[in-house]
C-alpha positions as CSV (number, residue, x, y, z in Angstrom):
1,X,66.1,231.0,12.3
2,X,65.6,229.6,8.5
3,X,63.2,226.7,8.3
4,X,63.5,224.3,4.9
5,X,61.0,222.3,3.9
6,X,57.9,221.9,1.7
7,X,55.3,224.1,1.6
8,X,52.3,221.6,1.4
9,X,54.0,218.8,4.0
10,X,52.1,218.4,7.2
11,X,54.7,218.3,9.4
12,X,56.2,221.8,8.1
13,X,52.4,223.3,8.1
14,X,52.4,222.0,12.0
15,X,55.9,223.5,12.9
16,X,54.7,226.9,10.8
17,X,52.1,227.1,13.1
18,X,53.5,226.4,16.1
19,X,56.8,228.8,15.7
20,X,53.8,231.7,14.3
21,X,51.6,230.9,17.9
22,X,55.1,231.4,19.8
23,X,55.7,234.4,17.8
24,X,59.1,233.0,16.7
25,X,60.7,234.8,13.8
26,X,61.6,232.4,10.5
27,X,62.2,233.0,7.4
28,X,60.9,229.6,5.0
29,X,63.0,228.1,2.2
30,X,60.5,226.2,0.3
31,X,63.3,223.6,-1.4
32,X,60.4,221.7,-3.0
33,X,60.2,224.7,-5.6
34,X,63.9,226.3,-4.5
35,X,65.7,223.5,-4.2
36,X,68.8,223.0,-1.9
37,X,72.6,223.6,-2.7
38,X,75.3,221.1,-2.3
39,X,76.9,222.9,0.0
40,X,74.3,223.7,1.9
41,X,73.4,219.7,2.1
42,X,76.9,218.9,3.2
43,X,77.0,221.2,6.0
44,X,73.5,219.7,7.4
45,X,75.0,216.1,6.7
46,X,78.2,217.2,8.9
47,X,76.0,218.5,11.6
48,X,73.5,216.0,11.6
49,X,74.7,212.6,9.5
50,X,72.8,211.6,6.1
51,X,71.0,209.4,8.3
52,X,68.9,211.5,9.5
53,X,68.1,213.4,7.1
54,X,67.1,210.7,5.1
55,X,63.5,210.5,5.3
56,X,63.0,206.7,4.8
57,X,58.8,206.9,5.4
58,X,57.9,208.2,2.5
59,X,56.9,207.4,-0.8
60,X,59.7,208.8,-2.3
61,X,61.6,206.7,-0.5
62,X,59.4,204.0,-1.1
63,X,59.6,204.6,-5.0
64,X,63.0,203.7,-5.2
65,X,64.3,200.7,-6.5
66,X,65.5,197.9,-3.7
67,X,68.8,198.0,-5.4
68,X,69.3,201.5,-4.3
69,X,67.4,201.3,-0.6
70,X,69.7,198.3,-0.2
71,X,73.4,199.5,-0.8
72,X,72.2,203.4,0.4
73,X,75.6,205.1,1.9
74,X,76.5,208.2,2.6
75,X,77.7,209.1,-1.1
76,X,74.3,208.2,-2.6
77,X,72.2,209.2,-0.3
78,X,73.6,213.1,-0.6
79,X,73.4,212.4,-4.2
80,X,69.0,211.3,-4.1
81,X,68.7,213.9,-1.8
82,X,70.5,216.7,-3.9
83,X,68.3,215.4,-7.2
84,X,64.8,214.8,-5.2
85,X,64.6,217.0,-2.0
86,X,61.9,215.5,-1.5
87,X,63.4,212.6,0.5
88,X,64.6,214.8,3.0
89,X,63.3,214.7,6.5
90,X,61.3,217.5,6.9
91,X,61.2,220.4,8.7
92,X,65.1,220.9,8.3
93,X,65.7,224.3,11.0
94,X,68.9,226.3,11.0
95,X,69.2,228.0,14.4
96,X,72.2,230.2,16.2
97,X,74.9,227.6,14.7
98,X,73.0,224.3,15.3
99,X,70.8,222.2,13.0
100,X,67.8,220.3,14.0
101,X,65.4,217.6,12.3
102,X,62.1,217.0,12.2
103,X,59.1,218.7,14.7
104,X,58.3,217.8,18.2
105,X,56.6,220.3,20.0
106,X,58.3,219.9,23.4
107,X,61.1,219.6,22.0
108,X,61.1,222.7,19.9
109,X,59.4,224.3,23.5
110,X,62.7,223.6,25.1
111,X,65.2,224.3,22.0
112,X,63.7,228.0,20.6
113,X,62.4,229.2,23.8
């Protein structure tokens, strides 16, 4: 299992702790300070759409101009997310072939158990 996110981000300090309590195995790519490959972005966007990656709560989101949030598409939405990872939905989990958004605790009960 490889878990991407940011180091500092709530949601990946939950879903840290919660994969340590269950003693799950990870290893954590921090792409705040490693960033994230293209190649690596397409194959998440193939598995799990741009859409949902694209965290659109935040305020990086929130910092960009209406122009862009308006006319987002597939195309420029790999393109923010390549140059500011931090617009991606976080935790991003790579596990046995699949690739999963985001932390629910039942749901990650049911899906690494």
């Amino acid at each position: 299992m490889k878990l991407y996110g940011i180091r500092n981000c709530d949601t990946v300090k939950k879903a840290r702790k919660w994969l340590d309590e269950q003693d799950i195995s990870y290893e954590f790519h921090d792409f705040k300070k490693d960033g994230i490959d293209e190649a690596r972005l397409t194959q998440w966007e193939k598995a799990v759409s741009w859409e949902a990656l694209l965290n659109r709560r935040g305020t990086t989101w929130r910092n960009l101009g209406d122009d862009v949030r308006d006319s987002i598409n597939g195309q420029s939405a790999h393109d923010i997310m390549l140059k500011n990872t931090s617009i991606i939905k976080r935790p991003v989990v790579e596990h046995e072939g699949s690739v999963y958004v985001g932390f629910n605790a039942d749901d990650w009960a049911t899906l690494f158990k």
